[in-house]
N, C-alpha and C positions, 0 to 999 in steps of 0.2 A: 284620498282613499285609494284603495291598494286594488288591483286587478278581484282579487277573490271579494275584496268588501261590495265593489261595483255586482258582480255577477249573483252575490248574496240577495243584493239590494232586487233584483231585477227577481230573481226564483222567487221572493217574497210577494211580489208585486205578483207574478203571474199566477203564483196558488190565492193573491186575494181576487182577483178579477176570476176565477176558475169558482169559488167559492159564492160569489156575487151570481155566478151565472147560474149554478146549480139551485139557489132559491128562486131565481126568477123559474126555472124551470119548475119546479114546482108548484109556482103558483099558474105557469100555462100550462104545466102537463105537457110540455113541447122539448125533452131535453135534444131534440137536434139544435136548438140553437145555438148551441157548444160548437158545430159545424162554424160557423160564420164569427163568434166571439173569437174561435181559436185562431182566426187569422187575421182579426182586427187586431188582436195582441199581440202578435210579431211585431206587427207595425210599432204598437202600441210600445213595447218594451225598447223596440231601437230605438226609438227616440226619446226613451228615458236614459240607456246607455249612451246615446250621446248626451246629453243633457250631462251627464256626470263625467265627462270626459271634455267637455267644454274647453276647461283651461288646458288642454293637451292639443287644441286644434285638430280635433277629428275631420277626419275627409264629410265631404258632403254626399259623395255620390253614390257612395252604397247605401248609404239612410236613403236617397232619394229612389235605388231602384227599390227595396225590400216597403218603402213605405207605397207608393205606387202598385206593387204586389198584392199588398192585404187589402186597400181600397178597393181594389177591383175586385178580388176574390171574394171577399166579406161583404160587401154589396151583393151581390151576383147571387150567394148562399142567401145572405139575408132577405131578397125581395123573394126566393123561390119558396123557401122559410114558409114567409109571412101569408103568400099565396097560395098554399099546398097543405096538404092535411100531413098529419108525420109523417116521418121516413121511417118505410119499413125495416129498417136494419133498427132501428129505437122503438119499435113496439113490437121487435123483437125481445129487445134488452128489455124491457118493462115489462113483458112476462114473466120471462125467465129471471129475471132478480126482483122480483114484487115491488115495483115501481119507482118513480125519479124520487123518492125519499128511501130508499135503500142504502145500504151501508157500499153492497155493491158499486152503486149507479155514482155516489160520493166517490167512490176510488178510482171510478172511469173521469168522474172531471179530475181528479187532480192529474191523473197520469196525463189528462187534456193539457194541466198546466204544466208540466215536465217537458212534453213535446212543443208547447208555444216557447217555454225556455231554451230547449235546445235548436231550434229554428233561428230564436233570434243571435246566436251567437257569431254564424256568418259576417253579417252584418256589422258585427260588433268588432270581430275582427280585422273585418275590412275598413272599419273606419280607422283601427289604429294603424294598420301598414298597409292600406292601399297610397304610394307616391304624391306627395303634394303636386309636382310638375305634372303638366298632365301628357298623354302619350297613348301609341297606338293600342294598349291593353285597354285603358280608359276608353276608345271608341268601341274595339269590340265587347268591352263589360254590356255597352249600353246598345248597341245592335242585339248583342248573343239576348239581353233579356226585354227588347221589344220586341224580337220572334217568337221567343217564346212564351211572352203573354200573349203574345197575337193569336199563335195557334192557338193556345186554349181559350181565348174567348171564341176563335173561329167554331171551333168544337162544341162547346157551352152553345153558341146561336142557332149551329145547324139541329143539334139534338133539340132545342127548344123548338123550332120551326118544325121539325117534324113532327112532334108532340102536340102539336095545336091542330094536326089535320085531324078531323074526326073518323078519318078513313083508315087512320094508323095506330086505333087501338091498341090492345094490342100484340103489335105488331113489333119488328126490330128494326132499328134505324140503321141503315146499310148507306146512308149518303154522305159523300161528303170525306172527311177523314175520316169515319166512321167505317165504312169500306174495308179500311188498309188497318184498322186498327178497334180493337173492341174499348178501348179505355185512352181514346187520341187526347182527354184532356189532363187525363193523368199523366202520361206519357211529356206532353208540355210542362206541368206543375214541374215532375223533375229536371227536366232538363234548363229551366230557370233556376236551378238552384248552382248552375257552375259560374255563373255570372261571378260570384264573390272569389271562387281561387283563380280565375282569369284577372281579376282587379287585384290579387294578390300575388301574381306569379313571381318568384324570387325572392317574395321575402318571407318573416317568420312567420304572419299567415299563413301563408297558402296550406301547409297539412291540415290546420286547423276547418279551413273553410272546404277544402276538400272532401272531408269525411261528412259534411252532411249531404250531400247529393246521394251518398251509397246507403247512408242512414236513412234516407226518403227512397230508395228503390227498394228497402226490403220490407218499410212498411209497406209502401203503394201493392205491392205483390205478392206481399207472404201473411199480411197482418189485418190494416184496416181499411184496405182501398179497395183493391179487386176480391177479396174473397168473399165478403159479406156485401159486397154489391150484386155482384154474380150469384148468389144466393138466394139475393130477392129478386132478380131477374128472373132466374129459374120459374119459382115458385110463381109469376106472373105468367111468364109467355112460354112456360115448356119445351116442347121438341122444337119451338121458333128459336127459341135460343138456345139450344142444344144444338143445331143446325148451324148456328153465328159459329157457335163455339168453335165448331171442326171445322169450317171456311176460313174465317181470320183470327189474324195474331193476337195474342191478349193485350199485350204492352208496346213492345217496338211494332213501328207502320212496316206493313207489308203487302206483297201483292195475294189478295185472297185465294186460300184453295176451291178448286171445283170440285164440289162429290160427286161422288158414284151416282149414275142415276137408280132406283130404286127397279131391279130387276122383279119384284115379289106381286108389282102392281098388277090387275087382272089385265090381259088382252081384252079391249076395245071386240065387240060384235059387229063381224063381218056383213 
């Protein structure tokens, strides 16, 4: 089968898992769990595109970081998921488009299954020209993407742990990476995706695997990561996070600004 028949094979696959999701959600009334599907399906599709590349002797090690990826992410989503009442950005959308049986709410899982398609094709790539012999791109493939799962599970734990004090309401989580960064696990998510043109450097890969990591910074920040997070953040915690806002970075870690102090506040009685 031909490079296009394979990728045919694999878009079909991720609009029927995209399709499968969107009735369970209908029957839980829960469509964030599109969140957690979409990145079991990465997984999911790489190892169907290797599976059809078999007799080409595909690499191991990009199936092994990108499946190692969605495990952990799609866990992580899925137990928050199962433990949490919806996500406010989805009882948003089921307002505004009269609920997860909408013709709408349908078009947002399939575009869900376009982006699990175009995720996996890093992957896909790298397994056809990432070097049999192995070398030092192969060690930093696999250093560059246990840093950056690291961080963002580090990310994931601390916002967890501060969410469980009953004293941080709420309130904004300022520790941790959090600090130097309003979206430190976003900011990881991307930067795991260079792993694949590092495993492909020099050969006809690499532009291919390259262009999803800039594909994943204009959603994370123009689309559906920071805008509609920080929306319902907003509408939670107010001038507390209005406040985050103007101190730290949205994306890239930084050292936070200091505001002005509030010159308007009453003098204290002498």
């Amino acid at each position: 089968m031909s490079t296009t028949g394979h990728l045919s094979c694999a878009l079909s696959l991720a609009i029927l898992i995209m399709i499968l999701t969107w009735v369970i959600s209908i029957r839980t009334d829960k469509p964030s769990w599109v969140d957690a599907v979409w990145a079991y399906a990465i997984g999911a599709l790489s190892l169907f595109l290797f599976g059809l590349n078999w007799a080409d002797g595909p690499s191991w090690l990009p199936l092994l970081i990108v499946v190692g990826w969605s495990l952990r992410l799609g866990t992580h989503l899925s137990v928050r998921i199962a433990s949490s009442h919806e996500d406010g950005r989805y009882t948003t959308l089921k307002k505004d488009w009269g609920g997860v049986k909408s013709p709408m709410m349908f078009g947002f899982f399939m575009i869900q299954a376009a982006a699990a398609f175009i995720f996996a094709l890093p992957a896909y790539f790298a397994m056809k020209h990432t070097p049999a012999e192995w070398g030092i791109l192969h060690l930093l493939a696999i250093l560059w993407a246990i840093m950056a799962l690291g961080g963002e599970t580090l990310a994931d734990a601390q916002l967890k742990r501060f969410a469980k004090v009953p004293e941080n309401k709420g309130q904004v989580c300022k520790k941790g990476l959090w600090r130097y960064s309003r979206h430190p696990n976003y900011f990881f998510e991307w930067l795991f995706w260079f792993s694949f043109p590092i495993l492909t450097w020099g050969t006809p890969g690499f532009i291919p695997t390259l262009v999803i990591p800039f594909i994943m910074l204009f959603l994370v920040t123009r689309m559906t990561g920071i805008p509609p997070t920080e929306a319902q953040a907003l509408l939670k915690r107010g001038d507390r996070y209005r406040d985050y806002q103007k101190e730290t970075s949205a994306f890239f870690p930084w050292f936070p600004r200091k505001l002005p102090e509030n010159t308007d506040a009453p003098t204290p009685q002498q």
